[in-house]
N, C-alpha and C positions, 0 to 999 in steps of 0.2 A: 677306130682308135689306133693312133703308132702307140708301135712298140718304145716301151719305155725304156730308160737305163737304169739297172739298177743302183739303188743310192741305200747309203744306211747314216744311221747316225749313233746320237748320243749327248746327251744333257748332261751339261756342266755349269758351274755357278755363274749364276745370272746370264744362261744361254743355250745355245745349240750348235755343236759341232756335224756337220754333214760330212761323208765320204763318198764321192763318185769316183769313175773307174779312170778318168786323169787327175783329179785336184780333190784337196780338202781346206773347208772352211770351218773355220770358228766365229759364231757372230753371239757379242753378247753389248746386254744393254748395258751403257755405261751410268756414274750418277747424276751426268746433267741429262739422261734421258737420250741421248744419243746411240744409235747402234753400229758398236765398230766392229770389221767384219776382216777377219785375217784368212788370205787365201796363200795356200802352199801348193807344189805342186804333190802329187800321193802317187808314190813306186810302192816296189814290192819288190820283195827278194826272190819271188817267184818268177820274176819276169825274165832276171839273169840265169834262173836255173829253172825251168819250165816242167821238169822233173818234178815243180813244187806242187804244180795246179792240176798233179793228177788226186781221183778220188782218195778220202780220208788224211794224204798226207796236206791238202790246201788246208782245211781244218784246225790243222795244227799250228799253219802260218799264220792264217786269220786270226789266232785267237792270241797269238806274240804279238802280232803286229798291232791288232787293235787297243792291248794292251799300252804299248808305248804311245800311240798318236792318242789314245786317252789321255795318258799322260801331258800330254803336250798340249793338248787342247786344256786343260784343267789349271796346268800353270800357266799359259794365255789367260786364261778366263779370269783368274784368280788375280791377277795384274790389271787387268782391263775395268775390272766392274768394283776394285779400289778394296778388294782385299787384301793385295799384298802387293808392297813396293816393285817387288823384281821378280823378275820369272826365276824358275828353277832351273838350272844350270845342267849338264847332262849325266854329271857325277851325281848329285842330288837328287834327279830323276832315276836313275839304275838303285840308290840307295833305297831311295820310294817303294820302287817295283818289288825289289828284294823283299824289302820287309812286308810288303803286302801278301806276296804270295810265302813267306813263313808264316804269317799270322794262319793265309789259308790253312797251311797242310796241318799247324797247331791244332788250328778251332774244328776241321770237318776231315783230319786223319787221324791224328793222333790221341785226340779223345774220345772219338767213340769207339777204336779199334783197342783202344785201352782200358775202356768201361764195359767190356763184352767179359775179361777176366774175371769179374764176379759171376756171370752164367756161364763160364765153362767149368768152375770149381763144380757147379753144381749139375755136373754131366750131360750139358746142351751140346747137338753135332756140330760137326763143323759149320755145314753150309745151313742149320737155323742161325748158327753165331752171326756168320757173314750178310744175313739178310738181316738182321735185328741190328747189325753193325750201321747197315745201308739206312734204315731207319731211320735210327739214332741223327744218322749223318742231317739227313732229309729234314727231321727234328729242330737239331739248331740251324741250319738253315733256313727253316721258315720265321722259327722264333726271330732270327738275327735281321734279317728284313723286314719284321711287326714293330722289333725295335727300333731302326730307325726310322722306321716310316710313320712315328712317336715324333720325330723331333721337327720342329719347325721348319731350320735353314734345309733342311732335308725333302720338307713336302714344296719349296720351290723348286728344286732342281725336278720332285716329279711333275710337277706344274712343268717345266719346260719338255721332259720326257715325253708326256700328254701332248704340248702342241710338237715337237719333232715327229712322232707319231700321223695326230690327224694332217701333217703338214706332205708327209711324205702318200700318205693314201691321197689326197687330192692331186697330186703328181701323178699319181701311179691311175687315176681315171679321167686324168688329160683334159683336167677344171684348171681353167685359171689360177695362177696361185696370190690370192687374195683372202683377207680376212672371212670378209661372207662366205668364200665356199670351203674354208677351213675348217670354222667353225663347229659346222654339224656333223664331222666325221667324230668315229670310236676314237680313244684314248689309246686301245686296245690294239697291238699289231700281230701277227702268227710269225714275223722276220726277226724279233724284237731280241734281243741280249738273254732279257728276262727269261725267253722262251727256251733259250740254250741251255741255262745254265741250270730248267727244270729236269731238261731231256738230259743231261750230263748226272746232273743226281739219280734218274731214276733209271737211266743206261745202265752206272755205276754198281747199282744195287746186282742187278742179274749177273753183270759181268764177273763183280765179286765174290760172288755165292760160289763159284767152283773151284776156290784157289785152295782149297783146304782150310788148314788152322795153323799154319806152322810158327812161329816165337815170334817176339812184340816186334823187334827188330826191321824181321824178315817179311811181315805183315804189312808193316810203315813203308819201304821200300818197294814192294809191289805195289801197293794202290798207287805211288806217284809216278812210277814207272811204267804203269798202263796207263796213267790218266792220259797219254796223246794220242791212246788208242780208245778211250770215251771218248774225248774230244773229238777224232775226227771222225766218227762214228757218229755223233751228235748233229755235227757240222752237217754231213749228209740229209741227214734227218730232216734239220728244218728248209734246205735249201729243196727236197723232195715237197716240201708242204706250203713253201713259200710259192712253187710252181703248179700245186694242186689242192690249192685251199679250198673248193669246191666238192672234193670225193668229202664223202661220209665220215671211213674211217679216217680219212685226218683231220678233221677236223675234230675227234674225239682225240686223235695222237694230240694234238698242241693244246686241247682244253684246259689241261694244270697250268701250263703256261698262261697261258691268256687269263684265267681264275687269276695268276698270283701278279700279274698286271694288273689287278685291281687295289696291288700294297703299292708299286710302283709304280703306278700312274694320278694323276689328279689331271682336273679340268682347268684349261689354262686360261688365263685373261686374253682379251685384243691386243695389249702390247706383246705378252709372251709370244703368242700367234703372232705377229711381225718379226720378231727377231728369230722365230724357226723359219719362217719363209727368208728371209733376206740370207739367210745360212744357206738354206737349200736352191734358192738364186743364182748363188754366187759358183758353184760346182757344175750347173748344167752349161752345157754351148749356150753359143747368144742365139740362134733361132729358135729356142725350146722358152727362154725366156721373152720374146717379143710377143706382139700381137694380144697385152693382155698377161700375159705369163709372169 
């Protein structure tokens, strides 16, 4: 078997964005049933300041950067497959981003580091607060994912998640990349977004348990201002497991992960399975794609 390139992705409405280490693509099904496929080329700020891609600080870029080319892939997608007139603009997209990551630190900082005030009245230590805090956090984050993985338009995009997934393992063991041999792969990936963001939560928790208890303020402020050191901490993590998914203990490390890919994944149709292949197509060189490919 050659060595593969590593590729990642991500499902967005009515498709899948692929990322390889020159280009990224957005391919989503349009409503006459066509699939149009947008290919950019994919930098990194790391590449200018090389400084970036040493360990834990890469981590931290990955996860700005993935952030915005989501972005971008979702208002593509969202224009393409006839939800909305016009893409979003770059002003609109930073407005986007902004409000998403307040919403985060709202929903999974400042409510549970604020709901811990009721058991320190009633003389809990510090470092139980800080783990019941981590909980809590962990808490509505699974709730917040059971919820929408409740809604309809929402169990398609795991529908495309699912085939992005089995599309990238049939790559990754140098099958053809065709419907048939798509098909019968896991839903399930150990490289997976999902996987990150369980290892960030439960990184989180230990990291936080030894900061003390000091005022609401000063509590809110540290959690965000370490979070690029969970982050890339995390980063590591699964990029150690994505290389050694075979030992034992890792495969018990990503188990929650992979368990909660079971709210964000579903089993895709043959068309969904086309439009993650022609995504992941379109990013690799043209000799990895002939012969079948």
């Amino acid at each position: 078997m050659t060595k593969k390139l590593s590729v990642g992705g991500q499902a967005v409405i009515e498709g899948v964005m692929m990322r390889g280490p020159g280009k990224i693509a957005v391919a989503v099904r349009q409503p006459d049933g066509k699939i149009a496929v947008d290919v950019n080329p994919a930098s990194s700020i790391s590449d200018r300041y090389p400084i970036l891609k040493k360990p834990f600080l890469r981590g931290v870029v990955s996860l700005v950067e993935s952030l915005v080319y989501g972005m971008k892939a979702l208002s593509y997608s969202a224009q393409a497959s006839g939800d909305e007139q016009e893409q979003m603009d770059s002003r609109e997209m930073g407005l986007t981003i902004l409000a998403s990551v307040c919403l985060a630190v709202g929903l999974f900082v400042i409510v549970p580091t604020s709901a811990m005030k009721l058991l320190q009245n009633r003389g809990v230590g510090s470092v139980m607060l800080n783990l019941l805090e981590g909980v809590l956090r962990l808490g509505i984050f699974l709730l917040y994912i059971w919820g929408i993985s409740r809604q309809k338009d929402i169990q398609r995009v795991f529908q495309y998640h699912g085939a992005e997934h089995k599309t990238i393992y049939t790559y990754e063991h140098d099958l053809p990349l065709v419907v048939e041999n798509v098909r019968p792969f896991s839903t399930l990936h150990p490289r997976c977004g999902t996987n990150f963001l369980m290892i960030v939560m439960l990184i989180s928790i230990f990291i936080f348990a030894f900061l003390g208890w000091p005022n609401l303020i000063e509590r809110i402020l540290s959690r965000i201002l370490l979070m690029p050191v969970v982050a890339g901490i995390s980063y590591e993590l699964i990029r150690y497991a994505g290389r050694h998914i075979d030992h034992p203990w890792v495969r018990r490390m990503i188990l929650p992960g992979l368990l909660l890919q079971k709210l964000t994944t579903r089993e895709p149709d043959d068309d969904q399975i086309e439009v993650a292949i022609a995504s992941l197509k379109a990013v690799l060189p043209p000799e990895e794609t002939a012969d079948g490919q």
